[in-house]
Structure formats: structure tokens, C-alpha cells
Backbone as a ProteinNet text record, in pm:
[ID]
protein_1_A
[PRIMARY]
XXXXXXXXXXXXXXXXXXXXXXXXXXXXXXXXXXXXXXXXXXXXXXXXXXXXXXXXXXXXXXXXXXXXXXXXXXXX
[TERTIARY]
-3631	-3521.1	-3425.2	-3284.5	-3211.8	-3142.3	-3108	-3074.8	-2898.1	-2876.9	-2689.6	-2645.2	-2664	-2569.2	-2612.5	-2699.2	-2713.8	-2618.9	-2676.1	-2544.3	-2402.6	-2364.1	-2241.8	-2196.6	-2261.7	-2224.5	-2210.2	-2308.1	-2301.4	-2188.6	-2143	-1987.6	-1890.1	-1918.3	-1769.4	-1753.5	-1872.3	-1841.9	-1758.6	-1834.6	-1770.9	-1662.4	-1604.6	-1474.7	-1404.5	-1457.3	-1342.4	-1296.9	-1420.5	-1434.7	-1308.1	-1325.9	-1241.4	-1094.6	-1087.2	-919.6	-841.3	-931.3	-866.2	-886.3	-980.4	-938.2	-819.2	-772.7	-664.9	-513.4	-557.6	-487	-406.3	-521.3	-504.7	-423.4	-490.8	-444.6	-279.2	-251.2	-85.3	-16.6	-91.6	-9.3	13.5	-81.3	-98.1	34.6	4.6	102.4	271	285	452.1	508.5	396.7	461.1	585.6	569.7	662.2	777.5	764	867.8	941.2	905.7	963	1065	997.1	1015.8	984.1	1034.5	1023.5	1132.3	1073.8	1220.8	1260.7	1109.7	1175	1303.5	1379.5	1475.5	1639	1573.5	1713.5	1760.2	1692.2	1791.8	1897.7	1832.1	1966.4	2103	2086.3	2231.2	2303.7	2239.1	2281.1	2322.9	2272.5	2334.9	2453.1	2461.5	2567	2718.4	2672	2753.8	2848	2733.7	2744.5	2871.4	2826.7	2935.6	3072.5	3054.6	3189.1	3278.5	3206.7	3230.4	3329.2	3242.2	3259.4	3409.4	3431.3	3511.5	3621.9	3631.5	3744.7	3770.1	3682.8	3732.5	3828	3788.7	3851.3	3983	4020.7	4141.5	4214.5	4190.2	4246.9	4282.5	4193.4	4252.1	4394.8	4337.2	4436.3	4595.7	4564.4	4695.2	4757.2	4700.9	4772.5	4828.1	4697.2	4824.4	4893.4	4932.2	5051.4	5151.9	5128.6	5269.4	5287.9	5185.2	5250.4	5292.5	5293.8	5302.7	5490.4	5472.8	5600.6	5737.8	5676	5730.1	5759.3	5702.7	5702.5	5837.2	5827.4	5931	6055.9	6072.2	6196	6261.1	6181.5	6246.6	6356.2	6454.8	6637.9	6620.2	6640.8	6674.3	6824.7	6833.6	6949.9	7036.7
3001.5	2909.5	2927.7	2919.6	2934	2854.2	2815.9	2737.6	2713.2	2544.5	2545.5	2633.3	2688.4	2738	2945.7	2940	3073.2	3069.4	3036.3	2979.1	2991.1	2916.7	2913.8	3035.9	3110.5	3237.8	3337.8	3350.4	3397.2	3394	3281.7	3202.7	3257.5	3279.4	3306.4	3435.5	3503.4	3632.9	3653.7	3634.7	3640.3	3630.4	3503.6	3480	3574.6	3573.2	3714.7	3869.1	3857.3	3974	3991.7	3867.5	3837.2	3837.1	3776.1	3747.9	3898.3	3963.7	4110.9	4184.4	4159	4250.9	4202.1	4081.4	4028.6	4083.7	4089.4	4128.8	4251.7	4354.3	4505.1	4519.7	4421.8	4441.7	4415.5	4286.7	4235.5	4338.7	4418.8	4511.3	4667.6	4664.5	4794.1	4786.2	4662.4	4609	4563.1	4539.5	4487.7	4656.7	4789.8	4854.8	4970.6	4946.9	5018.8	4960.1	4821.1	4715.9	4682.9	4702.9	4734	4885.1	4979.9	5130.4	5171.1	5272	5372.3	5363.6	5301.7	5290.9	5389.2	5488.3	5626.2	5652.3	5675.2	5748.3	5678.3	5521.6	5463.7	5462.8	5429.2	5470.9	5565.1	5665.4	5794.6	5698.3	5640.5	5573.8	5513.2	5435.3	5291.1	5362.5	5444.5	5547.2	5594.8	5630.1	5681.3	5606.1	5482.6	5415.9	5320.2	5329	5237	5329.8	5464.7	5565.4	5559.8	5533.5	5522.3	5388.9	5323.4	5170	5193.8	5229.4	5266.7	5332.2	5426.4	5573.3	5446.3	5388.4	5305.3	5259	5136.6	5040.4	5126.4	5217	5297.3	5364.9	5397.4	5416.1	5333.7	5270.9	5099	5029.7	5059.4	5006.3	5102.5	5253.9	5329.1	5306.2	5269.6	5286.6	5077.8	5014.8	4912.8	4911.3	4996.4	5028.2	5086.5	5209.2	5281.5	5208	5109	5054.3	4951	4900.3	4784.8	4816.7	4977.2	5004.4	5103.8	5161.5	5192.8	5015.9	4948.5	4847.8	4794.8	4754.6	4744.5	4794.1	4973.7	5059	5030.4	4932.6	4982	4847.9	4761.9	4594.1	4629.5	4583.2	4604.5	4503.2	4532.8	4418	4386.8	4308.4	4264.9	4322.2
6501.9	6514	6396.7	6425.6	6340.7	6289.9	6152.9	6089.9	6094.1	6080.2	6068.1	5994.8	5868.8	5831	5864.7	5903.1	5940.3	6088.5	6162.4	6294.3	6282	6134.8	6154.8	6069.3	5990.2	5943.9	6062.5	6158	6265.8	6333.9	6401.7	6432.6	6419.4	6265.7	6146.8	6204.9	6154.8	6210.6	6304.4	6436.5	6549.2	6606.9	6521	6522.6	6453.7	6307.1	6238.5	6338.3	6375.7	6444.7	6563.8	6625.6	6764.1	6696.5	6579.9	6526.6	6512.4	6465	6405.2	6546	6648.6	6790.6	6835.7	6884.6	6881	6823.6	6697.8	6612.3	6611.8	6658.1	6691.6	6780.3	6926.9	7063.8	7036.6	6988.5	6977.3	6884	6810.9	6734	6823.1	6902.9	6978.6	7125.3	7220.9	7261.5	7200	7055.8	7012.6	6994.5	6953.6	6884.1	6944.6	7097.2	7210.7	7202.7	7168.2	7195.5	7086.8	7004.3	6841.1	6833.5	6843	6857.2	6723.8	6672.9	6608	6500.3	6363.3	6303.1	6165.9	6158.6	6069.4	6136.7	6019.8	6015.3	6026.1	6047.2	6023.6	5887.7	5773.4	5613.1	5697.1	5723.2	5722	5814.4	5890.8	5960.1	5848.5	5795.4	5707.1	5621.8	5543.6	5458.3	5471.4	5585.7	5674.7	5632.9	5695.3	5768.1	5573.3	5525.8	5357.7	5318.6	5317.6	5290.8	5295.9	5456.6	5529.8	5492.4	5456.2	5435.8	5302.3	5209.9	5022	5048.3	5110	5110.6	5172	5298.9	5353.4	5224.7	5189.8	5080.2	4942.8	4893.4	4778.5	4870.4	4998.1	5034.7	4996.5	5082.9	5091.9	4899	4861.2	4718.1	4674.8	4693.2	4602.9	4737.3	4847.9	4927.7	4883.8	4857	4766	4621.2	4560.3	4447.3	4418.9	4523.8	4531.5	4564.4	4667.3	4650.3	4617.8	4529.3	4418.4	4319.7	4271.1	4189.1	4193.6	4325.8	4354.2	4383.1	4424.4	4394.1	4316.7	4238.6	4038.5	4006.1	4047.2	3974.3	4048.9	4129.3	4211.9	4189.1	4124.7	4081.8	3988.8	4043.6	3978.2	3793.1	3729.7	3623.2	3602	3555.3	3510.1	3402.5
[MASK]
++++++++++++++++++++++++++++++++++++++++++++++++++++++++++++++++++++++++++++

């Protein structure tokens, strides 16, 4: 005959056991549905680039002509 707390070590087990099959199964099942995400850095990389390179146009094509503007203010 087996004792409560041998029982419930038993239990535990069982249960641990069951949590992490579980566990497996929902990870084995999400991972199609997730996909495959080596190799995205390289986009984002990509794309950060493109981002950086616009923004530094965009600055130097404003201060060209705030700056050609500047020069063209008449004084008195």
C-alpha cells in the first residue's frame, strides 16, 4: 500500500510529464503557423538603410535651400 505523499509524488510526476507533452504538441502544431523567421534581420536591415539614406537626402535637400535662401535675402 502506498502512502499520501508517495501518491502524490507519483501524481506530480505524471502531471509534469503530461504538461511538457502538451507543451511539445502546441509547439509542434504553432510552428507551421508561425513560419520560418531566419533571415528576416536581412529585410529590416534592408529597409533601416533605406529609411537612414531618405532621411539624410531630405536633410541636405532643406538645407540647400535654406541656405540658398539665406543668400538671396536683399538688405537694405
Amino acid at each position: 500500500m502506498q502512502t499520501i505523499k508517495e501518491r502524490l509524488v507519483e501524481v506530480c510526476d505524471t502531471a509534469v510529464t503530461f504538461v511538457r507533452f502538451l507543451r511539445a504538441m502546441v509547439a509542434a502544431r504553432m510552428a507551421p503557423l508561425l513560419g520560418d523567421e531566419r533571415g528576416e534581420i536581412a529585410s529590416w536591415v534592408v529597409v533601416t538603410a533605406l529609411v537612414v539614406v531618405a532621411a539624410i537626402a531630405i536633410v541636405g535637400i532643406v538645407v540647400t535651400k535654406l541656405t540658398t535662401t539665406a543668400h538671396n535675402i536683399q538688405t537694405p
